[in-house]
C-alpha positions, 0 to 999 in steps of 0.5 A, a space after each residue: 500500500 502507498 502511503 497517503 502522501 504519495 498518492 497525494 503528491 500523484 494526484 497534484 501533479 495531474 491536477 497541475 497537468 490540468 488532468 482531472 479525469 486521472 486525478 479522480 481516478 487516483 483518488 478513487 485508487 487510493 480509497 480502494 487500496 486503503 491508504 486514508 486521504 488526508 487534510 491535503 489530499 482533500 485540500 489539493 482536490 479542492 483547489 484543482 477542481 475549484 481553480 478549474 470552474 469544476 464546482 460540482 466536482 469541489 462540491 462532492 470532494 467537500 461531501 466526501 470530506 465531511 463524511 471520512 469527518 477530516 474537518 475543513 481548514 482554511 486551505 480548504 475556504 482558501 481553495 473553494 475561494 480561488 475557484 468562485 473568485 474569478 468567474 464573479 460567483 460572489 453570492 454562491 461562495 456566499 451562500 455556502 460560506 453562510 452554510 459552512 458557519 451554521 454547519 459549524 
């Protein structure tokens, strides 16, 4: 079994290679090997898929997050932050920001 921080650092490379497909692969891989995605596995998903306007995809890695309960940082706020910013989704970062405070 590869540890987790191997897997972590293949899945940010393909994300800097702009290869999502193969990142959510790798990141499926290692679940099924067992080896436990942390913190910055979840942190390295957010910011590739957020940066790449992928909101559905960042939204189902935060689900998956939440129930394997590895608690949000602010690498996590940072990401999903980098992603809504560009693109002027000002009211749905705010609406989920809202969400995240009651969640809290």
């Amino acid at each position: 079994m590869q540890s987790s921080k191997a897997y972590t650092g293949v899945i940010k490379a393909y994300g800097q290679a702009v290869m999502y497909e193969e990142a959510l692969v790798m990141f499926n891989t290692m679940n099924e090997m067992g080896s436990k995605p942390t913190i910055e596995t979840y942190n390295t998903l957010i910011y590739m898929f957020s940066r790449g306007g992928l909101y559905k995809k960042t939204k189902a890695i935060l689900l998956k997050m939440g129930e394997s309960e590895v608690a949000r940082d602010r690498d996590s706020f940072n990401g999903v932050i980098e992603g809504y910013r560009p693109d002027g989704q000002f009211k749905k970062l705010l609406r989920l920001m809202l969400r995240w405070k009651r969640e809290d």
